[in-house]
TORDRENKE-434457 format. One record per residue (C-alpha): residue in one letter; residue number from 1; x, y, z; chain. Coordinates in nm, 2 decimals. Example, Ala and Ser with C-alpha at 12.3 -4.5 7.8 and 13.67 -1.06 7.14 Angstrom:
TORDRENKE-434457
+-------+------+--------+--------+--------+-------+
: tormi : keza :   east :  north :     up : mivex :
+-------+------+--------+--------+--------+-------+
:     A :    1 :   1.23 :  -0.45 :   0.78 :     A :
:     S :    2 :   1.37 :  -0.11 :   0.71 :     A :
+-------+------+--------+--------+--------+-------+
//
This chain:
TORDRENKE-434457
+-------+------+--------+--------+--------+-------+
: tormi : keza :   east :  north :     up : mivex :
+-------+------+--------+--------+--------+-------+
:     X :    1 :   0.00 :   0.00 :   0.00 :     A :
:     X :    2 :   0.09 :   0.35 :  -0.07 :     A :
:     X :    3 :   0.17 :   0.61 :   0.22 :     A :
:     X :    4 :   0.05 :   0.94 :   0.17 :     A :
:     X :    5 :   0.39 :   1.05 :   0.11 :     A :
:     X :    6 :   0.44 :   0.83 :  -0.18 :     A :
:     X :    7 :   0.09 :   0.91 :  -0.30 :     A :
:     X :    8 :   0.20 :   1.28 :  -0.32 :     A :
:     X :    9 :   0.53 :   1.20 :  -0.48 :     A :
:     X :   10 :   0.36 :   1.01 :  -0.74 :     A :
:     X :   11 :   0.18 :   1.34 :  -0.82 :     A :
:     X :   12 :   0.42 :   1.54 :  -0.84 :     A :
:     X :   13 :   0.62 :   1.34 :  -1.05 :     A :
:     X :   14 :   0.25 :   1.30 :  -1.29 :     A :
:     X :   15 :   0.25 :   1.64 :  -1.31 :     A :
:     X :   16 :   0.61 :   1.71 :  -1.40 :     A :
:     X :   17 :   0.57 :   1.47 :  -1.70 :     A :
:     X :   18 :   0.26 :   1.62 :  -1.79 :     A :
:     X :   19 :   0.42 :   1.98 :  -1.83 :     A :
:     X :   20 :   0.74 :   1.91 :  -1.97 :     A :
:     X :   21 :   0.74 :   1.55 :  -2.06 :     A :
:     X :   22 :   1.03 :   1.30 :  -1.95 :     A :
:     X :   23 :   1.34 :   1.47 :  -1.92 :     A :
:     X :   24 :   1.70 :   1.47 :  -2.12 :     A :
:     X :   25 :   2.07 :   1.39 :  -1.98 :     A :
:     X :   26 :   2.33 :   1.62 :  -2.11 :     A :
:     X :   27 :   2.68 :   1.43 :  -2.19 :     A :
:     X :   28 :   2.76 :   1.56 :  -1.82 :     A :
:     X :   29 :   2.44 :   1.37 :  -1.72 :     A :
:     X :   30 :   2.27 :   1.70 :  -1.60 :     A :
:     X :   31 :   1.90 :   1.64 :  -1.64 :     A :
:     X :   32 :   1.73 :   1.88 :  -1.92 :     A :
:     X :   33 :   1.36 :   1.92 :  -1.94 :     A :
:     X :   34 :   1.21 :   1.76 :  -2.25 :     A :
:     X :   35 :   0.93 :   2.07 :  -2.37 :     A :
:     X :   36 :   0.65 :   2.00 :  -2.62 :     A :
:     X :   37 :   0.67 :   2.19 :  -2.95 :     A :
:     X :   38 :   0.39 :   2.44 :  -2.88 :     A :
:     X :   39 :   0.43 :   2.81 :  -2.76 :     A :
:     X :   40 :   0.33 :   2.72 :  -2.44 :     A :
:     X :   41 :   0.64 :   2.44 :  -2.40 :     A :
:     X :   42 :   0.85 :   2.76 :  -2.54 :     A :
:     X :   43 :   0.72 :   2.98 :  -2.27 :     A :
:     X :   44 :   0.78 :   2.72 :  -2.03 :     A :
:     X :   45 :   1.12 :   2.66 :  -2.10 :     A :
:     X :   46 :   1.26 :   3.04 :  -2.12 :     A :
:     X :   47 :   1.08 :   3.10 :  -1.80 :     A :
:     X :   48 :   1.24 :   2.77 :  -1.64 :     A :
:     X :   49 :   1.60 :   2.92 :  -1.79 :     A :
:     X :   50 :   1.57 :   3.27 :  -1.64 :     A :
:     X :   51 :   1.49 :   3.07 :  -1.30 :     A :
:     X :   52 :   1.82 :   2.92 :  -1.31 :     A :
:     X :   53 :   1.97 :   3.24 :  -1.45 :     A :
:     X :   54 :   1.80 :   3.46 :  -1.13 :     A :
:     X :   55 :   1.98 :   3.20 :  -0.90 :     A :
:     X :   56 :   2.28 :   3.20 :  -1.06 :     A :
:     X :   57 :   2.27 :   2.83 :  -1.13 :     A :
:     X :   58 :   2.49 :   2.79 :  -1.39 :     A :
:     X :   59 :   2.60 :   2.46 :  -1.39 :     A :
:     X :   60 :   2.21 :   2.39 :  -1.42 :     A :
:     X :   61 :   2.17 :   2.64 :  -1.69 :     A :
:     X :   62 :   2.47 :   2.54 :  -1.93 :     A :
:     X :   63 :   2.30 :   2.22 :  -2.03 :     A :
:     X :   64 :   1.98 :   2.49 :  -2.15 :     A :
:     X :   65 :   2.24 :   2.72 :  -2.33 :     A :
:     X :   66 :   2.40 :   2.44 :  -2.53 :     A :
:     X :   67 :   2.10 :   2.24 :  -2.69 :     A :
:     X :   68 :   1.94 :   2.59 :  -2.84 :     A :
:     X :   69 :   2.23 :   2.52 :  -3.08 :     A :
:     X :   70 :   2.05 :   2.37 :  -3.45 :     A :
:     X :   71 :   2.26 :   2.06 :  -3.47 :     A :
:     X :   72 :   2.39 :   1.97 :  -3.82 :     A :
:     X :   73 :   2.26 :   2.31 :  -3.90 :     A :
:     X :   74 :   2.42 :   2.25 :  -4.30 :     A :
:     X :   75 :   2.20 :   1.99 :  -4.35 :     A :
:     X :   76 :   1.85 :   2.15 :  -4.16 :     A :
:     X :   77 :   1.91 :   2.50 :  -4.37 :     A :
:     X :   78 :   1.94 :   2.27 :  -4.71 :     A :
:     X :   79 :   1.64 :   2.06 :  -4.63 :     A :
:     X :   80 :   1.46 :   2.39 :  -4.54 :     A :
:     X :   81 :   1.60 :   2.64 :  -4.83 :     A :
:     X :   82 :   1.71 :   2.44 :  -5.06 :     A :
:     X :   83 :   2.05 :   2.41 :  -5.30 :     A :
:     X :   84 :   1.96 :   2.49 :  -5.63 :     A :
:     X :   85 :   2.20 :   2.63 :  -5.89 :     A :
:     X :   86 :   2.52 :   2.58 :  -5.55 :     A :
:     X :   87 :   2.76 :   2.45 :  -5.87 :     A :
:     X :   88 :   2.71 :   2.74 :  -6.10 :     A :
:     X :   89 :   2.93 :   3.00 :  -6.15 :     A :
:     X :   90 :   2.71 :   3.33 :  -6.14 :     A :
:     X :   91 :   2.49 :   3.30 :  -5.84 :     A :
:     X :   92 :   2.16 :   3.48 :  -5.80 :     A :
:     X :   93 :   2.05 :   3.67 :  -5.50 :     A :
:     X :   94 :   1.84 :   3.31 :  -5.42 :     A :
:     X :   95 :   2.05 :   3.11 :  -5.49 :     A :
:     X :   96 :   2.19 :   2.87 :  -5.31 :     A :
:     X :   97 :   2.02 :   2.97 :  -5.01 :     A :
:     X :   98 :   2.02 :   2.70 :  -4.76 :     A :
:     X :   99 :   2.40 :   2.65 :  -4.79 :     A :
:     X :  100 :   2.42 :   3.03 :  -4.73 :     A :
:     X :  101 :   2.21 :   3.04 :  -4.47 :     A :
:     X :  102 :   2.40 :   2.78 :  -4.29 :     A :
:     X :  103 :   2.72 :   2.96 :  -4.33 :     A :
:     X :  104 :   2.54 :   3.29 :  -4.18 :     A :
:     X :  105 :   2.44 :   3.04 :  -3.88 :     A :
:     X :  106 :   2.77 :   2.93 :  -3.82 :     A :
:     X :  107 :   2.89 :   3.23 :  -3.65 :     A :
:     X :  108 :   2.56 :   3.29 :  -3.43 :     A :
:     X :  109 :   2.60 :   2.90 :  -3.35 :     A :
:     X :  110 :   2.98 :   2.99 :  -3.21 :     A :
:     X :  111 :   2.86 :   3.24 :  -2.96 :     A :
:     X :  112 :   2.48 :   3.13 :  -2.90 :     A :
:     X :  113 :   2.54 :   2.98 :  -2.55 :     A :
:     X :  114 :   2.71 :   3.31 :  -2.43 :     A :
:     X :  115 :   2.46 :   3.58 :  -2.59 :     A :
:     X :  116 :   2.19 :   3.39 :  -2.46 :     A :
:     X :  117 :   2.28 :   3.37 :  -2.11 :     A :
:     X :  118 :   2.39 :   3.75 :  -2.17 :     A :
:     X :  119 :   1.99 :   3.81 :  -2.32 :     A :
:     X :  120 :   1.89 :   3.65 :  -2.02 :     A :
:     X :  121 :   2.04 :   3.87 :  -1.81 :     A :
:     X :  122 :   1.97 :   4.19 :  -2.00 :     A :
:     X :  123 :   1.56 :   4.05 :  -2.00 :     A :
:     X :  124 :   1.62 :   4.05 :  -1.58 :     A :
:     X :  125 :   1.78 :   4.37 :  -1.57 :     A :
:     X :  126 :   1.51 :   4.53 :  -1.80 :     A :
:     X :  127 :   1.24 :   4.34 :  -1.55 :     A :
:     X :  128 :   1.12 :   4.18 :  -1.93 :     A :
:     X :  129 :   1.03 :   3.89 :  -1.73 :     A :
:     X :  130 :   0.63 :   3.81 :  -1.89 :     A :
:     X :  131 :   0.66 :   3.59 :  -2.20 :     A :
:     X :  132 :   0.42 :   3.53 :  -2.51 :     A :
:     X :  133 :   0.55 :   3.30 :  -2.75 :     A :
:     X :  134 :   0.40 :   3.28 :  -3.13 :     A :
:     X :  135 :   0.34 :   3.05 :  -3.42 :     A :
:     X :  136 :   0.44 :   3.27 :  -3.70 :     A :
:     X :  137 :   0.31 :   2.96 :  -3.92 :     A :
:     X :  138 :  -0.03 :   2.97 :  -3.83 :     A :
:     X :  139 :  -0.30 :   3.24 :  -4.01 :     A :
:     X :  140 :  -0.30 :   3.57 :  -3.85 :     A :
:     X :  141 :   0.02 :   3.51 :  -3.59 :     A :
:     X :  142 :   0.04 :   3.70 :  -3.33 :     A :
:     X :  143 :   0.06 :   3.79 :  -2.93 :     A :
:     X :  144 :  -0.27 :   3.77 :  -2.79 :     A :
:     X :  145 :  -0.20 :   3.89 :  -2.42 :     A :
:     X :  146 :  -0.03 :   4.19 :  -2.52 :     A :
:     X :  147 :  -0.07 :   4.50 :  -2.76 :     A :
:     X :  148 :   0.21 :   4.42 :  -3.03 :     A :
:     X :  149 :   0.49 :   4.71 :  -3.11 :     A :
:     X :  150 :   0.40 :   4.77 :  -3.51 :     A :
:     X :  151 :   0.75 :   4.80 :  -3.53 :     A :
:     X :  152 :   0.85 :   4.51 :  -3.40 :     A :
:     X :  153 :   0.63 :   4.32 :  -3.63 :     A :
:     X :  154 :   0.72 :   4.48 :  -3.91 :     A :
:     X :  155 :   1.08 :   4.35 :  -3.82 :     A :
:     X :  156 :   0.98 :   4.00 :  -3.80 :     A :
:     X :  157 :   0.94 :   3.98 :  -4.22 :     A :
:     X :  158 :   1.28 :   4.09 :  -4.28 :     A :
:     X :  159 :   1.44 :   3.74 :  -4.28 :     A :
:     X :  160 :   1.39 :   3.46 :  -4.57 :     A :
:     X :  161 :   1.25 :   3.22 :  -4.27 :     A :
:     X :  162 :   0.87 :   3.36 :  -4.34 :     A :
:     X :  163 :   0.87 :   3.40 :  -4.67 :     A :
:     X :  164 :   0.65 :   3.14 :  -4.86 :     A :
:     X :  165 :   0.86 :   3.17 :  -5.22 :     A :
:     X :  166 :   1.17 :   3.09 :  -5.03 :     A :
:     X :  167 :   1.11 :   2.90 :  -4.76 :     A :
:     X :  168 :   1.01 :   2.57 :  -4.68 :     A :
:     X :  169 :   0.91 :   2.63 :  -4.32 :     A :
:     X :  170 :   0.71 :   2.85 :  -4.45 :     A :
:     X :  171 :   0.59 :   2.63 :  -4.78 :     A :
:     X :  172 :   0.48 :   2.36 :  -4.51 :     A :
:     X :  173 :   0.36 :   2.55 :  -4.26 :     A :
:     X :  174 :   0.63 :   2.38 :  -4.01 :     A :
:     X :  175 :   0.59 :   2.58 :  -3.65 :     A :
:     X :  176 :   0.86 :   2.87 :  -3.63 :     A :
:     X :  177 :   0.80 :   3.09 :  -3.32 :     A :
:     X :  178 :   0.89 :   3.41 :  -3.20 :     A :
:     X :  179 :   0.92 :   3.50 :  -2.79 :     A :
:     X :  180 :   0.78 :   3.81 :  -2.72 :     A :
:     X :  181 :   0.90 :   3.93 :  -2.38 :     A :
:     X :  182 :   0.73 :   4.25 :  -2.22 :     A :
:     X :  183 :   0.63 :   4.40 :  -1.88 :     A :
:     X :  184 :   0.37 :   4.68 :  -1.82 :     A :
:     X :  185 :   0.57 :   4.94 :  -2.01 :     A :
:     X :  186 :   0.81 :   4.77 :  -2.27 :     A :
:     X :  187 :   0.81 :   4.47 :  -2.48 :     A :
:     X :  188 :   1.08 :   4.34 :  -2.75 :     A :
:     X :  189 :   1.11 :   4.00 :  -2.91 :     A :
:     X :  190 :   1.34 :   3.72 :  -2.98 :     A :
:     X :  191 :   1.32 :   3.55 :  -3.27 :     A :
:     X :  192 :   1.31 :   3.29 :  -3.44 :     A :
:     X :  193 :   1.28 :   2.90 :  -3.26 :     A :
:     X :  194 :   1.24 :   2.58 :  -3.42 :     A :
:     X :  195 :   1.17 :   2.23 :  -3.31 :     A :
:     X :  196 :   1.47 :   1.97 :  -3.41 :     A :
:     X :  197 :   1.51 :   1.64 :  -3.25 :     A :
:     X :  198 :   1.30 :   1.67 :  -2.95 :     A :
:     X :  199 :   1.40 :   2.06 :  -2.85 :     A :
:     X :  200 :   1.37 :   2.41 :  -2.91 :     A :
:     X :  201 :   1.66 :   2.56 :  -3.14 :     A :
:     X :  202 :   1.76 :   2.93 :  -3.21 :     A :
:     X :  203 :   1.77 :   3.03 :  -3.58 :     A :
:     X :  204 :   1.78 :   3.38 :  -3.51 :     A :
:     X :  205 :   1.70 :   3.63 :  -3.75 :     A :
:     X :  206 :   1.96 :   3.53 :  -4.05 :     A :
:     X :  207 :   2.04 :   3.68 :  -4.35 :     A :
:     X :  208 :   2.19 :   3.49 :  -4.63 :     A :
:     X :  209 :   2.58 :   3.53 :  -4.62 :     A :
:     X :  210 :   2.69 :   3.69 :  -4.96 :     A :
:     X :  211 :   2.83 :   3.44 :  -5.23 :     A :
:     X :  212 :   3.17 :   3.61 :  -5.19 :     A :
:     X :  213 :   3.15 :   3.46 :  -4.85 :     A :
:     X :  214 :   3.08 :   3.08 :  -4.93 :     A :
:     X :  215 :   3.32 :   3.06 :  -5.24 :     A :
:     X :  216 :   3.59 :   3.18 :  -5.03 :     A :
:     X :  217 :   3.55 :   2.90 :  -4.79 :     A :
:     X :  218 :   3.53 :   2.65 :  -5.03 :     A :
:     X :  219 :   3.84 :   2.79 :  -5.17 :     A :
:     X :  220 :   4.01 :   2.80 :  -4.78 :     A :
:     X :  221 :   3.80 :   2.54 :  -4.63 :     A :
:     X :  222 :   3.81 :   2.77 :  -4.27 :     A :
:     X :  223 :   3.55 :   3.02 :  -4.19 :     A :
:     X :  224 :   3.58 :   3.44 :  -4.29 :     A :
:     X :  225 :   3.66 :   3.65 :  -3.97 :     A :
:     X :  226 :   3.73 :   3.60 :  -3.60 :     A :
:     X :  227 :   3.50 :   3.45 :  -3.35 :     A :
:     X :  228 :   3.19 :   3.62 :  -3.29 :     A :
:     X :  229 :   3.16 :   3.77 :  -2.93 :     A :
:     X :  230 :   2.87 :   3.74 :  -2.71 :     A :
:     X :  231 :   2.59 :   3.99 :  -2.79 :     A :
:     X :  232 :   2.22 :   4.07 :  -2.67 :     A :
:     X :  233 :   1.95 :   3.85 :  -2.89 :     A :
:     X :  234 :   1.63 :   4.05 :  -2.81 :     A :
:     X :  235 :   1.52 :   4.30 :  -3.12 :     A :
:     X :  236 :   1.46 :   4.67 :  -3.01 :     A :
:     X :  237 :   1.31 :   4.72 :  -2.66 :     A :
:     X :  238 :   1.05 :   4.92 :  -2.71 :     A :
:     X :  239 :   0.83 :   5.14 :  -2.45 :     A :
:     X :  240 :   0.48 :   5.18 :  -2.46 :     A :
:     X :  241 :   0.16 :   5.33 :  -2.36 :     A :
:     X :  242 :   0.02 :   5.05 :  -2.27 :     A :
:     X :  243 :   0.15 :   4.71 :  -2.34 :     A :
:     X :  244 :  -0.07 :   4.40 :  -2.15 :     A :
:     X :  245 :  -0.43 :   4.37 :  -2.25 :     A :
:     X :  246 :  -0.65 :   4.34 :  -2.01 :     A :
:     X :  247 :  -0.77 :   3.95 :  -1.98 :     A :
:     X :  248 :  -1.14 :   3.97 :  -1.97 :     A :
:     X :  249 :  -1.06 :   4.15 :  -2.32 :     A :
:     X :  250 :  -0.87 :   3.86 :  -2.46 :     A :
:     X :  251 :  -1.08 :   3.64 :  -2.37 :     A :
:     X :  252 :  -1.37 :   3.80 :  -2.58 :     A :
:     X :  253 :  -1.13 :   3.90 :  -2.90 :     A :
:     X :  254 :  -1.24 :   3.74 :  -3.20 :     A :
:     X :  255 :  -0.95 :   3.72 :  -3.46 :     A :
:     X :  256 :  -1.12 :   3.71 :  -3.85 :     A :
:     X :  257 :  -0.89 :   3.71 :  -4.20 :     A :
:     X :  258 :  -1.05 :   4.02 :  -4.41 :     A :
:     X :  259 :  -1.07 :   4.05 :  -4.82 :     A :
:     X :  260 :  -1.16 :   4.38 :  -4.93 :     A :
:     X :  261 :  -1.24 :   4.46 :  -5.30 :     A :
:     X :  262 :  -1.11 :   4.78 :  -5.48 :     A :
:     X :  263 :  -1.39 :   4.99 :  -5.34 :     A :
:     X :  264 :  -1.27 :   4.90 :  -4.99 :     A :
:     X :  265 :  -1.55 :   4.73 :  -4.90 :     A :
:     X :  266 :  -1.55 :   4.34 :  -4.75 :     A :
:     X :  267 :  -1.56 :   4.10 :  -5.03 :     A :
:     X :  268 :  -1.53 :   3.77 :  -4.74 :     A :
:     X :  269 :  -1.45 :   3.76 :  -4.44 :     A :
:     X :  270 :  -1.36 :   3.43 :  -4.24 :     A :
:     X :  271 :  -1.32 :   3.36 :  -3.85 :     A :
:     X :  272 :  -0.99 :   3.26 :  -3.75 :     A :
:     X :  273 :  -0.99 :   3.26 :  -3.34 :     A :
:     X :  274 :  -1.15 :   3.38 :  -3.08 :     A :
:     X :  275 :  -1.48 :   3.31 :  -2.88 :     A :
:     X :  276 :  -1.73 :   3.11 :  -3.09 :     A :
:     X :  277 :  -2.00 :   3.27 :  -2.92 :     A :
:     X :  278 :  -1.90 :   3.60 :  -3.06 :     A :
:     X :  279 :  -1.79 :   3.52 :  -3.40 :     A :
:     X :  280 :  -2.10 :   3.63 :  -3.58 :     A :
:     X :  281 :  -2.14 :   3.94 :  -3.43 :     A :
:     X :  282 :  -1.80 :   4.01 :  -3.55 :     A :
:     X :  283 :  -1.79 :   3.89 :  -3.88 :     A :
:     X :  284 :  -2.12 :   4.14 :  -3.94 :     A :
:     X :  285 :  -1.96 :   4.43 :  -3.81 :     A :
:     X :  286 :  -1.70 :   4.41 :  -4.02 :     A :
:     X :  287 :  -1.89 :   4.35 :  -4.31 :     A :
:     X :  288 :  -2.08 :   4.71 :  -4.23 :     A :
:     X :  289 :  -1.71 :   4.87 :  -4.20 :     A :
:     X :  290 :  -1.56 :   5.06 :  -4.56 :     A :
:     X :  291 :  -1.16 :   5.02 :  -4.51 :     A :
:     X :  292 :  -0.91 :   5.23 :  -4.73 :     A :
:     X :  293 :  -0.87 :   5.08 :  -5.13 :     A :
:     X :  294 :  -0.62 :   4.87 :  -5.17 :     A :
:     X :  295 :  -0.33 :   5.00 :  -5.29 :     A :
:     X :  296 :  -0.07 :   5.27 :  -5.19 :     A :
:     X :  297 :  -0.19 :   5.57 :  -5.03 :     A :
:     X :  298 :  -0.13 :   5.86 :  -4.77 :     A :
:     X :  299 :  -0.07 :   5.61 :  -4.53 :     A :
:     X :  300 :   0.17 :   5.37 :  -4.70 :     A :
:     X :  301 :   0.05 :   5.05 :  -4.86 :     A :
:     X :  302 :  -0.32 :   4.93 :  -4.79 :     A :
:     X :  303 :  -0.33 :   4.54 :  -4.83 :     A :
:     X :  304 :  -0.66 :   4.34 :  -5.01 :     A :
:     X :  305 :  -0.60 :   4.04 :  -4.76 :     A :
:     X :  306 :  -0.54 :   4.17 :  -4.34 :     A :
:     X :  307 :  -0.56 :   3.97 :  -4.00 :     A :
:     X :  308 :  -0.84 :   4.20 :  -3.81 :     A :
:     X :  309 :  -0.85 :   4.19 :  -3.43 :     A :
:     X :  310 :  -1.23 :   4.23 :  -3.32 :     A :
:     X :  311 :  -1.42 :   4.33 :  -2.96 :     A :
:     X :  312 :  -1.82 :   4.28 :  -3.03 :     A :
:     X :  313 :  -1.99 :   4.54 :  -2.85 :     A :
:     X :  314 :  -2.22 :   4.48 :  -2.58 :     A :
+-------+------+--------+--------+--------+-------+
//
């Protein structure tokens, strides 16, 4: 028969498997928490690291640092941007991508354990200790909990990772998320994760490296420069008016994907997220809404096809 004790024990240990699943040995045998590939596993295991960071636990935390490292990164970036036209002579601006993109990685690989534990301490310092972490994958991506920095989003399409003519995270719709970290007055991101072989991995926001770059290592067969040194991950850390939704709003957004015809009126508009309950009443107040015509205008470029965040009135 089972003691109390042991009854609670067995609980605890249910519950630990239920959040993080069973956990990982390093080489040095430090245990590592196994985290599902969802944003709520990502969110877990950032908040777990900054734990051991605040406690200055390092020997705990190294084990953390080390796996965020893509392993066999040449072959991942191939399979994910491809290798077409690497032999030829003249390269394009695409071409060749995943090899490039590999080569960019290197050099973040070298120093990610050090600038993450230094982004972890710049995130305590800042008190950017709240995190919302995003599926840039799914339709109409997102935080939810807070009010996003335009700016920040805006940031987020600079990189080939999200781009569905170069990509093939993107082409298959493979989960690539982004960490947005924020407290009442400032929020930033840190992008971008993957899943590989059971963990979260850093990709970073990568650029191609030039085709300079590559021949000359095939030509050498070392890498171009020194070592990288350690250096903060987090985009701009941006202040704002008001950065965390209030709950009882979240709870009764309703998130719909908007087509507007070139009179700026709704052509269809489909429900995405949000409360079931209040999906209709959304979906026919923005069909009484006129938006700006497509096109460019006064205010920049004004898309056909927009993500629309929606509170029904009551």
């Amino acid at each position: 028969m089972y003691s109390a004790r042991n009854w609670l024990l067995l609980l605890l240990a249910l519950f630990a498997t239920a959040r993080y699943g069973d956990a990982q040995s390093s080489p040095d045998g430090t245990s590592i928490h196994s985290y599902p590939d969802t944003a709520a596993g990502l969110e877990h295991m950032v908040t777990d690291m900054l734990l051991l960071k605040r406690n200055s636990d390092n020997a705990a935390l190294a084990p953390y640092l080390q796996s965020l490292v893509l392993p066999d990164a040449d072959t991942w970036f191939t399979s994910k941007f491809g290798d077409v036209r690497c032999g030829e002579q003249q390269l394009g601006p695409n071409d060749c991508l995943g090899p490039r993109m590999a080569f960019a990685y290197r050099a973040l690989a070298r120093a990610l354990p050090a600038s993450f534990s230094l982004t972890l301490t710049d995130l305590l310092h800042e008190g950017l200790t709240n995190f919302e972490a995003t599926n840039y994958m799914e339709e109409c991506p997102g935080p939810e909990r807070i009010a996003a920095s335009l700016k920040l989003v805006g940031g987020l399409t600079t990189t080939p990772h999200l781009s569905s003519m170069l990509s093939g995270l993107a082409q298959r719709r493979e989960p690539t998320y982004v960490l947005w970290a924020y407290n009442e007055r400032k929020e930033t991101t840190l992008p971008f994760f993957v899943y590989f072989e059971g963990a979260f991995r850093y990709i970073g926001m990568l650029h191609p490296a030039s085709v300079e770059d590559v021949q000359k290592t095939k030509v050498t067969g070392e890498d171009i420069g020194p070592a990288p040194s350690a250096h903060n991950l987090t985009e701009d850390q941006l202040e704002m008016e008001k950065v965390i939704v209030e709950p009882s709003l979240v709870q009764r957004t309703v998130v719909l994907r908007v087509s507007i015809g070139t009179d700026g009126k709704p052509k269809d508009v489909a429900y995405v997220r949000g409360p079931e309950a209040e999906k209709e009443a959304a979906i026919r107040s923005v069909m009484k809404r006129h938006f700006e015509r497509p096109g460019f205008g006064p205010g920049g470029l004004h898309p056909n096809l927009f993500c629309l965040s929606i509170l029904p009135s009551r």
